[in-house]
N, C-alpha and C positions, 0 to 999 in steps of 0.2 A: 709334676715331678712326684716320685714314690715316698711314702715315710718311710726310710730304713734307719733299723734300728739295729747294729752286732756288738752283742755278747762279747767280751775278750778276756785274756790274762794275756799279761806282759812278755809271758816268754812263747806264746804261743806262734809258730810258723804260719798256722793254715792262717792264723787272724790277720798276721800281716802280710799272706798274699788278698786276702780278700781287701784289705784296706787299700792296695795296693791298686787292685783291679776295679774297684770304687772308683780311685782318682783318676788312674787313665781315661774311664769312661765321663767323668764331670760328674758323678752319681754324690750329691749333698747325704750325709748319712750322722747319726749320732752315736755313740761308742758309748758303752756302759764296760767298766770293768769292773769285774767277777771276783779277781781274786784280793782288791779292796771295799768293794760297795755288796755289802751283806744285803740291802734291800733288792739290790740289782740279780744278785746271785738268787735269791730266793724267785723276784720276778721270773728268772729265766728259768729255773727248774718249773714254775709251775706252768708255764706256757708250752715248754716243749717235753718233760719229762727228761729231760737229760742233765748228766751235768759235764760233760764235753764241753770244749769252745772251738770254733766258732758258734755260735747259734745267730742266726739272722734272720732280723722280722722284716718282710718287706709288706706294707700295706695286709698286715694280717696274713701273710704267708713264712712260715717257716721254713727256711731251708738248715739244715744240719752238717755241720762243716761249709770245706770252699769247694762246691758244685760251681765250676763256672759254666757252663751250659744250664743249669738250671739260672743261677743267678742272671745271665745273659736272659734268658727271656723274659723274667718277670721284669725285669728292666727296660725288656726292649733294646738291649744295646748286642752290638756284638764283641 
């Protein structure tokens, strides 16, 4: 199973399609949010250079936003 890790804030849409599309798939994942956890925001700018959310680490892969065709294959799912 993958380490996935996504970046969020609370009122973000695209986060909670991807959370969304996580569950359907059975994909275990852990949530850091951004716009309470200053260590987690800092993490995430310095990994991806952004400060958008979603950011999602999958196994050392960053994807930026909800790509689900990207997300879909580093996962393996469809």
């Amino acid at each position: 199973m993958a380490n996935v890790t996504i970046y969020t804030t609370p009122t973000c849409i695209y986060c909670k399609m991807a959370k969304e599309f996580f569950k359907e798939n059975g994909v275990e994942y852990s949530e850091k949010n951004v716009a309470s956890d200053t260590q987690a925001r800092e993490e995430m700018i310095k990994k991806s250079n952004q400060m958008g959310v979603p950011v999602i680490d999958i196994d050392g892969e960053l994807t930026i936003g909800f790509d689900k065709e990207r997300l879909s294959a580093l996962l393996n799912v469809k």
